[in-house]
VEXBA-507257 format. One record per residue (C-alpha): x, z, y; residue in three letters. Coordinates in steps of 0.25 Angstrom, whole numbers, plus 5000, padded with zeros to 4 digits. Layout:
// residues N
<atom><u>X</u><w>Z</w><v>Y</v><resn>ala</resn></atom>
...
// end
This chain:
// residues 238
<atom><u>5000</u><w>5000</w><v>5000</v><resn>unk</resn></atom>
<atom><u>5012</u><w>5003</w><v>5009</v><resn>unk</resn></atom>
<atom><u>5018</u><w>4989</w><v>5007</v><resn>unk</resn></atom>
<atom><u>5002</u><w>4983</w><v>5010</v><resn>unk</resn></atom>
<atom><u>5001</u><w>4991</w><v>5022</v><resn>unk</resn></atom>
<atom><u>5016</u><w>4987</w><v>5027</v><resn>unk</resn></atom>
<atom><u>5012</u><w>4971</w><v>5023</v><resn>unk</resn></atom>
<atom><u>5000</u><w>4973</w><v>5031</v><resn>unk</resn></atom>
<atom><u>5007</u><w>4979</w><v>5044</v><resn>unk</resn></atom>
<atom><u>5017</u><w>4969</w><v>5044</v><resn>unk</resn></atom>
<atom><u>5006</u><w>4958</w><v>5042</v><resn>unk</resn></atom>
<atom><u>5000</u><w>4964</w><v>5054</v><resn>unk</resn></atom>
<atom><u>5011</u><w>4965</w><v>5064</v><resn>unk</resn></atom>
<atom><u>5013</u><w>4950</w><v>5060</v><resn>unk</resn></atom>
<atom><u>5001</u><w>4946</w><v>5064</v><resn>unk</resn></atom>
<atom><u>5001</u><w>4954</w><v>5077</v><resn>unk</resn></atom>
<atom><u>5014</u><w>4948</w><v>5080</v><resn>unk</resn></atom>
<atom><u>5009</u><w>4934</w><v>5076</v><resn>unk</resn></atom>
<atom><u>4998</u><w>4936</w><v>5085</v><resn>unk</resn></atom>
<atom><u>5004</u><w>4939</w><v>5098</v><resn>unk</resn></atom>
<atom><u>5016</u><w>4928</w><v>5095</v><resn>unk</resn></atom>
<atom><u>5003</u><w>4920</w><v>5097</v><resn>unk</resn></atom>
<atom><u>4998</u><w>4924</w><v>5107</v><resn>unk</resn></atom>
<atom><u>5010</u><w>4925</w><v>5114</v><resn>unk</resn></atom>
<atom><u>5010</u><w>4909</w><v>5111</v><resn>unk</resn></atom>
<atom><u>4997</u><w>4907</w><v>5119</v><resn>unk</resn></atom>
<atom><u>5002</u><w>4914</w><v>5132</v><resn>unk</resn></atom>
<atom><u>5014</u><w>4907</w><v>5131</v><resn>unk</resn></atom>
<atom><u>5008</u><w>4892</w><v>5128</v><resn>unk</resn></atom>
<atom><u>4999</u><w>4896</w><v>5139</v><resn>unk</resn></atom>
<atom><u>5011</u><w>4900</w><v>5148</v><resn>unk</resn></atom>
<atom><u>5015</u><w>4886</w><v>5146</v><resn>unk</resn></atom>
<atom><u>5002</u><w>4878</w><v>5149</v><resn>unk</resn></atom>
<atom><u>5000</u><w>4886</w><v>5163</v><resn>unk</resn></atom>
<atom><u>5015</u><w>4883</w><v>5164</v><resn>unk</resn></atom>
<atom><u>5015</u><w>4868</w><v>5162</v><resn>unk</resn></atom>
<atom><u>5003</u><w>4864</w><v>5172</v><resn>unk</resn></atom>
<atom><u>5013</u><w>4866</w><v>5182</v><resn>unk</resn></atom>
<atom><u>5023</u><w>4854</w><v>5173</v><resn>unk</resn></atom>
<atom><u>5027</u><w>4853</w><v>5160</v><resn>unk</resn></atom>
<atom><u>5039</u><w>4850</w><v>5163</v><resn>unk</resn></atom>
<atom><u>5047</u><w>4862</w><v>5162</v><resn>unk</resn></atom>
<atom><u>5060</u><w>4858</w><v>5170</v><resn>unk</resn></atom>
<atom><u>5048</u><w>4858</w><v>5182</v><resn>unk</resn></atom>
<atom><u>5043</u><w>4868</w><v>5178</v><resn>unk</resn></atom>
<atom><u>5049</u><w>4882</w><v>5177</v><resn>unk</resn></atom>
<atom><u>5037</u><w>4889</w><v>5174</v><resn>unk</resn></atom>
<atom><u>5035</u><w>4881</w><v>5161</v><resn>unk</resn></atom>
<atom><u>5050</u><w>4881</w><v>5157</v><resn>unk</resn></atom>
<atom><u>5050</u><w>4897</w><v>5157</v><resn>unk</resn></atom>
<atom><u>5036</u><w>4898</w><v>5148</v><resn>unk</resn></atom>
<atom><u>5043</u><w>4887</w><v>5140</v><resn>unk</resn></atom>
<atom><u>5055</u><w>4895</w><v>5138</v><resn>unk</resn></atom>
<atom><u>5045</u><w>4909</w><v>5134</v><resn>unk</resn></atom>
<atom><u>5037</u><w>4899</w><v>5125</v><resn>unk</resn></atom>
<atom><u>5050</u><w>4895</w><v>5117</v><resn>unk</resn></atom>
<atom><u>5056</u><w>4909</w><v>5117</v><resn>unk</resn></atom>
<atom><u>5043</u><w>4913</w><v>5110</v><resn>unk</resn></atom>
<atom><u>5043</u><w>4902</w><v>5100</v><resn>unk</resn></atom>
<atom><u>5033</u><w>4895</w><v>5104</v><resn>unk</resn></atom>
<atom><u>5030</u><w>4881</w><v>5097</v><resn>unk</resn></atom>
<atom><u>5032</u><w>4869</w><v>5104</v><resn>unk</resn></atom>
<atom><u>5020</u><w>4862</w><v>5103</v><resn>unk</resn></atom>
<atom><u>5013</u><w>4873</w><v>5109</v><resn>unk</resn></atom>
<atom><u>5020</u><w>4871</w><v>5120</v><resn>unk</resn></atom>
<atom><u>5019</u><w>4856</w><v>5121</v><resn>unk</resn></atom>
<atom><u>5005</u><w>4860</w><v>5120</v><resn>unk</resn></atom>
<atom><u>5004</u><w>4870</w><v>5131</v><resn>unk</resn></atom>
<atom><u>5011</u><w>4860</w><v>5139</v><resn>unk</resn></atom>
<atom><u>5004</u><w>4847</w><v>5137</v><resn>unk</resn></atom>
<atom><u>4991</u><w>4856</w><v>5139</v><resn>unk</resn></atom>
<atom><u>4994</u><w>4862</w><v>5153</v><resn>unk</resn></atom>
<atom><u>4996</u><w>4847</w><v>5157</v><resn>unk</resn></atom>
<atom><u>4982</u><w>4842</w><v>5151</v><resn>unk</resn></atom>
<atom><u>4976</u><w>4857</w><v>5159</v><resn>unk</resn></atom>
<atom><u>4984</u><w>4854</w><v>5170</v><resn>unk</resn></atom>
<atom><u>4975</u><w>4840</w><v>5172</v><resn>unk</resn></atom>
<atom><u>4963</u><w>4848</w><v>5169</v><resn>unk</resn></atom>
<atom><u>4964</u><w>4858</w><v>5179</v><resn>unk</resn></atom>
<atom><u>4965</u><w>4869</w><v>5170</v><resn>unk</resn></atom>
<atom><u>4962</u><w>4882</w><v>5177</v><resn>unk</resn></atom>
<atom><u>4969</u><w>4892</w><v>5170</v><resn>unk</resn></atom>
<atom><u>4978</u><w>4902</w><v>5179</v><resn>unk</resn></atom>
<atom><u>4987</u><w>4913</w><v>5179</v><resn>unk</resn></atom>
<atom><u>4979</u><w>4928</w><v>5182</v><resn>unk</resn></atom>
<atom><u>4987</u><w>4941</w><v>5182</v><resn>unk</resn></atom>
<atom><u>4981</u><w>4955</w><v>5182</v><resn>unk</resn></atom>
<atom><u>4987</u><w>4969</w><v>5183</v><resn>unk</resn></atom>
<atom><u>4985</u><w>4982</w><v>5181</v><resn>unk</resn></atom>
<atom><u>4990</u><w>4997</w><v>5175</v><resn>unk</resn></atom>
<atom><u>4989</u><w>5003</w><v>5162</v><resn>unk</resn></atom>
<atom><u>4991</u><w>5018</w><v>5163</v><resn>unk</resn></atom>
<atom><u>5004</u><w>5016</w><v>5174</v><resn>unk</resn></atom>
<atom><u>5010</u><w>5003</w><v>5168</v><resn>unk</resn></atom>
<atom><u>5007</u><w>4990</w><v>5177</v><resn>unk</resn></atom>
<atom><u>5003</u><w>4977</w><v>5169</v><resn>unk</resn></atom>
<atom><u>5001</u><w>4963</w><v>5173</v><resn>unk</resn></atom>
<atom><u>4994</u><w>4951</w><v>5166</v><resn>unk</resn></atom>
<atom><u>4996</u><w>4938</w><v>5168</v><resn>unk</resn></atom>
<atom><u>4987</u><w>4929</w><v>5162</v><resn>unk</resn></atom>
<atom><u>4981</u><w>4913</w><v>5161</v><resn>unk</resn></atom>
<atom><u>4967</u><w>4908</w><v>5161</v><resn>unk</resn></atom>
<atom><u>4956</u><w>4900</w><v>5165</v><resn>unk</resn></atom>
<atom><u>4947</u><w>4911</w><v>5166</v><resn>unk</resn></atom>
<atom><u>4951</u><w>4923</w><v>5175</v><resn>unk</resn></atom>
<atom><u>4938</u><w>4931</w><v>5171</v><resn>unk</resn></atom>
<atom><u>4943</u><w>4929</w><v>5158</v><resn>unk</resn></atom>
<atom><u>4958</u><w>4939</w><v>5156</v><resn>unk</resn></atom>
<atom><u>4953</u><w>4947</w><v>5169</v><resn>unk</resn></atom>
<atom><u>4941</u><w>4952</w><v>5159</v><resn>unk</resn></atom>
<atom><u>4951</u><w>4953</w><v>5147</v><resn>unk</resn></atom>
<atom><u>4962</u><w>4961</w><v>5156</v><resn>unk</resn></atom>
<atom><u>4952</u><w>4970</w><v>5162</v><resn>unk</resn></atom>
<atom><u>4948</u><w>4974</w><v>5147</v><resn>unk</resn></atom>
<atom><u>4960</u><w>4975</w><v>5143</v><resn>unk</resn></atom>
<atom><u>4964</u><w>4986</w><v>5154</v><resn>unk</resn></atom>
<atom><u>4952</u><w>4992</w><v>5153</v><resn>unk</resn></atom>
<atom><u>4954</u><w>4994</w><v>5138</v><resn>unk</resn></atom>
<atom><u>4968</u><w>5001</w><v>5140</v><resn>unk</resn></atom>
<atom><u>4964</u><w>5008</w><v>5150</v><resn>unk</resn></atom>
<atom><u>4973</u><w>5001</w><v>5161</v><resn>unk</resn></atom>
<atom><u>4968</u><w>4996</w><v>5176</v><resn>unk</resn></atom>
<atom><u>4967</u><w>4981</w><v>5179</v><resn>unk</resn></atom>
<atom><u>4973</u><w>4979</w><v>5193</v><resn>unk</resn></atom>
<atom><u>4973</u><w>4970</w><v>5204</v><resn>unk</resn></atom>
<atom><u>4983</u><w>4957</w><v>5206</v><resn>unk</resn></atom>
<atom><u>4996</u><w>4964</w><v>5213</v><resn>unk</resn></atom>
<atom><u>4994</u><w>4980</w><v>5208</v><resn>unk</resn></atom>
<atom><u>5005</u><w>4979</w><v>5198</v><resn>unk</resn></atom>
<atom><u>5012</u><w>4967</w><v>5200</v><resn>unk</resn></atom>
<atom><u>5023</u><w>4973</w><v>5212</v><resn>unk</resn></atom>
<atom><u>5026</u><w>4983</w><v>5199</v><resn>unk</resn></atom>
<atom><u>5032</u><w>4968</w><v>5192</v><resn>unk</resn></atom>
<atom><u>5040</u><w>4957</w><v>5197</v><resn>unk</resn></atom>
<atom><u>5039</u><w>4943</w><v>5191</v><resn>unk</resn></atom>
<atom><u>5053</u><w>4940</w><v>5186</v><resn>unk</resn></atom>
<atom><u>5059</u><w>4930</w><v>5176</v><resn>unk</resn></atom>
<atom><u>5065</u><w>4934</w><v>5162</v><resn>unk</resn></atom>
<atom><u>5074</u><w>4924</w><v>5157</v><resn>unk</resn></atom>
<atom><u>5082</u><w>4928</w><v>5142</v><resn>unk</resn></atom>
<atom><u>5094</u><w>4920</w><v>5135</v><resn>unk</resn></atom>
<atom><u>5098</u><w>4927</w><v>5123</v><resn>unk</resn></atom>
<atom><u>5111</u><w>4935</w><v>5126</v><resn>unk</resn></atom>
<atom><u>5120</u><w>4926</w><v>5117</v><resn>unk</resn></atom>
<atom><u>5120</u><w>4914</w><v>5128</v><resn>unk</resn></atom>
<atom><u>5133</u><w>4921</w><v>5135</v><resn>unk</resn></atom>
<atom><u>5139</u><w>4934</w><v>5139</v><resn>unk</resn></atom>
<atom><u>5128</u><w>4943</w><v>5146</v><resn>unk</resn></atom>
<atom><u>5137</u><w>4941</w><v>5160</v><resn>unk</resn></atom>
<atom><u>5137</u><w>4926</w><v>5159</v><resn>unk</resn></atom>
<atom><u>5121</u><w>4927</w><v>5159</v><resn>unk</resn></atom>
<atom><u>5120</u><w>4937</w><v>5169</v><resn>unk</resn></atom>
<atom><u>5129</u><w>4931</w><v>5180</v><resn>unk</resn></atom>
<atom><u>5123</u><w>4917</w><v>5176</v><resn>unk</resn></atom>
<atom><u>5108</u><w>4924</w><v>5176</v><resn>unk</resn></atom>
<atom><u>5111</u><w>4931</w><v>5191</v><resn>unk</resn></atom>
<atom><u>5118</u><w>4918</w><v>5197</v><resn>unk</resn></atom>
<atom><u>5106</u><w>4910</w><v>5195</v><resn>unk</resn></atom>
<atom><u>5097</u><w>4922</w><v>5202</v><resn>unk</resn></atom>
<atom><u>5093</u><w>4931</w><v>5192</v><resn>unk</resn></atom>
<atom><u>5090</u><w>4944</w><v>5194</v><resn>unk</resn></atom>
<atom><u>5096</u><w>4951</w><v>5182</v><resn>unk</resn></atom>
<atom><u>5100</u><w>4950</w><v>5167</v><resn>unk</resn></atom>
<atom><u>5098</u><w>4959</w><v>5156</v><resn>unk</resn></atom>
<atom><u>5101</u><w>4960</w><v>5140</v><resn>unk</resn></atom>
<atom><u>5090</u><w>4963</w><v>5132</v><resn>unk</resn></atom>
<atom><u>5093</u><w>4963</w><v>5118</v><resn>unk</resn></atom>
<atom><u>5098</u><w>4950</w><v>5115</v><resn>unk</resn></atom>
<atom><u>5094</u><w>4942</w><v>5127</v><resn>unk</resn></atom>
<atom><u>5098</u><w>4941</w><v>5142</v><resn>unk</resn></atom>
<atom><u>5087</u><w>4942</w><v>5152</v><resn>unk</resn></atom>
<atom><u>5089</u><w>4936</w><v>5165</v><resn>unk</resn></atom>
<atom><u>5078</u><w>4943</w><v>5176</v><resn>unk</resn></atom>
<atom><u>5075</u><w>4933</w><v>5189</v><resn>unk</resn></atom>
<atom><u>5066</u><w>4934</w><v>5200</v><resn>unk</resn></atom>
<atom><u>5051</u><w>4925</w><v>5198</v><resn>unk</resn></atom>
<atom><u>5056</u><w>4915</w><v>5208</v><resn>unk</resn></atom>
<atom><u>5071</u><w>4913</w><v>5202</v><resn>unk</resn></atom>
<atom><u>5066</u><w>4913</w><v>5187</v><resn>unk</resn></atom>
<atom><u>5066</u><w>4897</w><v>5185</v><resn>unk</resn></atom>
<atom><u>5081</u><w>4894</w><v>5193</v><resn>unk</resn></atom>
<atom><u>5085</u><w>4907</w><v>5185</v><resn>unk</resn></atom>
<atom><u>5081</u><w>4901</w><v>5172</v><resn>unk</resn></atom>
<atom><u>5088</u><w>4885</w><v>5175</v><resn>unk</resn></atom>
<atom><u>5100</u><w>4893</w><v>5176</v><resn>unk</resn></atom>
<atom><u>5100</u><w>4901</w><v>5162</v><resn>unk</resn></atom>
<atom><u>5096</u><w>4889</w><v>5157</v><resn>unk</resn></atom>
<atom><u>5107</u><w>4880</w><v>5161</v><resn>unk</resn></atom>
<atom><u>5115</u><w>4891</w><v>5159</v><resn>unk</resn></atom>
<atom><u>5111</u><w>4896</w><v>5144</v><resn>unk</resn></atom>
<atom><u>5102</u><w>4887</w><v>5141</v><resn>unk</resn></atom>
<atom><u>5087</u><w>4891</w><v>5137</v><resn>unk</resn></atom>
<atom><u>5084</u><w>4904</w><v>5136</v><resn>unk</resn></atom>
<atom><u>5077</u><w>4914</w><v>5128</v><resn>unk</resn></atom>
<atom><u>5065</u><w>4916</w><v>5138</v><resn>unk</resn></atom>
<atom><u>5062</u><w>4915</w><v>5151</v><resn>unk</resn></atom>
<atom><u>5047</u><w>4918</w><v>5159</v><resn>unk</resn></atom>
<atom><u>5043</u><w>4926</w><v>5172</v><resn>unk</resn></atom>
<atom><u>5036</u><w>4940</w><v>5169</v><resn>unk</resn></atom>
<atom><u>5031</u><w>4953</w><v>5178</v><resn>unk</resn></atom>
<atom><u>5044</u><w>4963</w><v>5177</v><resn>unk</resn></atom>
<atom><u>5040</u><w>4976</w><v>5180</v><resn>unk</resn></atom>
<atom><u>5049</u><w>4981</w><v>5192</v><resn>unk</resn></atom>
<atom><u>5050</u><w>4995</w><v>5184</v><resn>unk</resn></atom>
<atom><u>5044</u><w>4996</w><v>5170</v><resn>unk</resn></atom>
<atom><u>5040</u><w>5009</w><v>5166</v><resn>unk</resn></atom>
<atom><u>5044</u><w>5014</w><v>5153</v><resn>unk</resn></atom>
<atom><u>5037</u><w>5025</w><v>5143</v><resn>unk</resn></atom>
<atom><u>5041</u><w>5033</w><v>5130</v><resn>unk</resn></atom>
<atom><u>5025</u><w>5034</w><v>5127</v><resn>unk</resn></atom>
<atom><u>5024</u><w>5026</w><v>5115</v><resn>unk</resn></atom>
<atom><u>5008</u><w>5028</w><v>5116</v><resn>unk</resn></atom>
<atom><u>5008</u><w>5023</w><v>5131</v><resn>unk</resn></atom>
<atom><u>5017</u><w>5011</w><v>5128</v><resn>unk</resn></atom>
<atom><u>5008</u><w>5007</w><v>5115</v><resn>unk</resn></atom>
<atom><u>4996</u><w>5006</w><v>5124</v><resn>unk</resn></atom>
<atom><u>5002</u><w>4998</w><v>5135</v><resn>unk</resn></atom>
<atom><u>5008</u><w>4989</w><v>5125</v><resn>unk</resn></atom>
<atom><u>4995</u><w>4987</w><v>5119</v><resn>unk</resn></atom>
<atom><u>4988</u><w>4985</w><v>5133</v><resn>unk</resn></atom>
<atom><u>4996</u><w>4974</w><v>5136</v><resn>unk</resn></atom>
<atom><u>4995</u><w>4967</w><v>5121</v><resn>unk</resn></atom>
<atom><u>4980</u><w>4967</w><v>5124</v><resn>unk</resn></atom>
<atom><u>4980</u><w>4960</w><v>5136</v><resn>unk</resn></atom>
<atom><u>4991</u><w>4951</w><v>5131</v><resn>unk</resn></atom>
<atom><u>4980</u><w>4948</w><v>5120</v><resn>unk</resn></atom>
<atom><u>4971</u><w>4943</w><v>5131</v><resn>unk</resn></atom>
<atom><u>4971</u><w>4925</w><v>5128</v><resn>unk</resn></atom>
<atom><u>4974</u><w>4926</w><v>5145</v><resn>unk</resn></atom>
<atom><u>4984</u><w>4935</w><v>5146</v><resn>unk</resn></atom>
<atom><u>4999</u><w>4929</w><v>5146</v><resn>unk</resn></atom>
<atom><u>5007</u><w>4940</w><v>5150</v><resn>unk</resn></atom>
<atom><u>5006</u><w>4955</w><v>5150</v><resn>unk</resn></atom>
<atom><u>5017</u><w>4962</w><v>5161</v><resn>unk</resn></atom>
<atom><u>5018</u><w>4977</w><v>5161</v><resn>unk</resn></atom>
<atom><u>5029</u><w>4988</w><v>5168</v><resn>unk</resn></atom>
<atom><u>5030</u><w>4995</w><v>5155</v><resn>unk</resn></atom>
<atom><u>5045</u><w>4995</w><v>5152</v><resn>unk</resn></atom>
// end
């Protein structure tokens, strides 16, 4: 019985993984459609060419992304309306910001507000928690490239605004406005690297030793991930 009941947590876990890799394939191939209405060409695109970069990082298959491609082009002639929403709010002291894209605002504002309402957290206004973030780039090369210095002073010169080693990777932190000129430069430099989007960074994350406590945001922010909407989930919990 042991044996069955290990089998069967192990099958569950797989599943629970398998499920968010998939869903975490659908905000990306959407990332790509609302990406490529503005061009499919990524050389004129920045935008595109980071979400391209995340989309191969994660594995994602390339006829997805021809898909997603060749069907923001055939939107784009159909004046598809979807746009780009973002909400904010608390859950007990810890600031959250959710960006999502539809064609129905009505639609993840209902979703969201239950969502809070469940966890007990309170849905704000545009601006309440944003000054707590600032929108930064995250660029990574595996840390094999070249000598951490080499990266670092290649990283700084082309206007970064720091580097760190995590694990086995280097990431390079750059304002919002000097992600894409920052990004050229690694890449004629090192080559493609291992990821590269814009995020909310937290300015100061908070940390806590309450296991219970973090369960529970974790949790909040997997439910609202959950949400079709939804593409992306920032919060100042370290």
């Amino acid at each position: 019985m042991a044996g069955h009941s290990k089998f069967k947590n192990i099958q569950h876990r797989k599943g629970a993984q398998d499920a968010r890799r998939a869903k975490l394939f659908t905000r990306v191939v959407r990332d790509i459609h609302n990406a490529a209405r503005a061009g499919a060409d990524p050389a004129k695109n920045p935008r595109l060419s980071s979400v391209l970069i995340h989309a191969r990082a994660i594995n994602l298959p390339k006829d997805r992304i021809e898909k997603a491609i060749s069907s923001a082009l055939n939107s784009k002639e159909q004046n598809d309306s979807s746009e780009e929403v973002r909400y904010e709010g608390f859950i007990e002291g810890i600031a959250v910001i959710i960006e999502a894209l539809t064609d129905n605002r009505n639609r993840p504002a209902s979703q969201i507000r239950s969502v809070f309402s469940k966890y007990g957290a309170s849905l704000g206004t545009i601006g309440s928690v944003a000054f707590l973030f600032e929108r930064k780039g995250l660029i990574s090369y595996r840390s094999n490239i070249c000598s951490f210095e080499s990266f670092f002073d290649s990283a700084i010169a082309a206007g970064a605004l720091d580097v760190n080693m995590k694990d086995d990777e280097y990431v390079c932190y750059t304002a919002h406005d000097t992600f894409c000129g920052v990004l050229e430069h690694l890449q004629k430099a090192f080559g493609t690297c291992e990821d590269a989007s814009v995020e909310w960074c937290a300015i100061e994350y908070i940390e806590s030793e309450d296991r219970a406590f973090v369960e529970k945001i974790v949790k909040f922010v997997e439910a609202l991930e959950d949400l079709g909407d939804v593409q992306k989930v920032s919060t100042n919990l370290a």
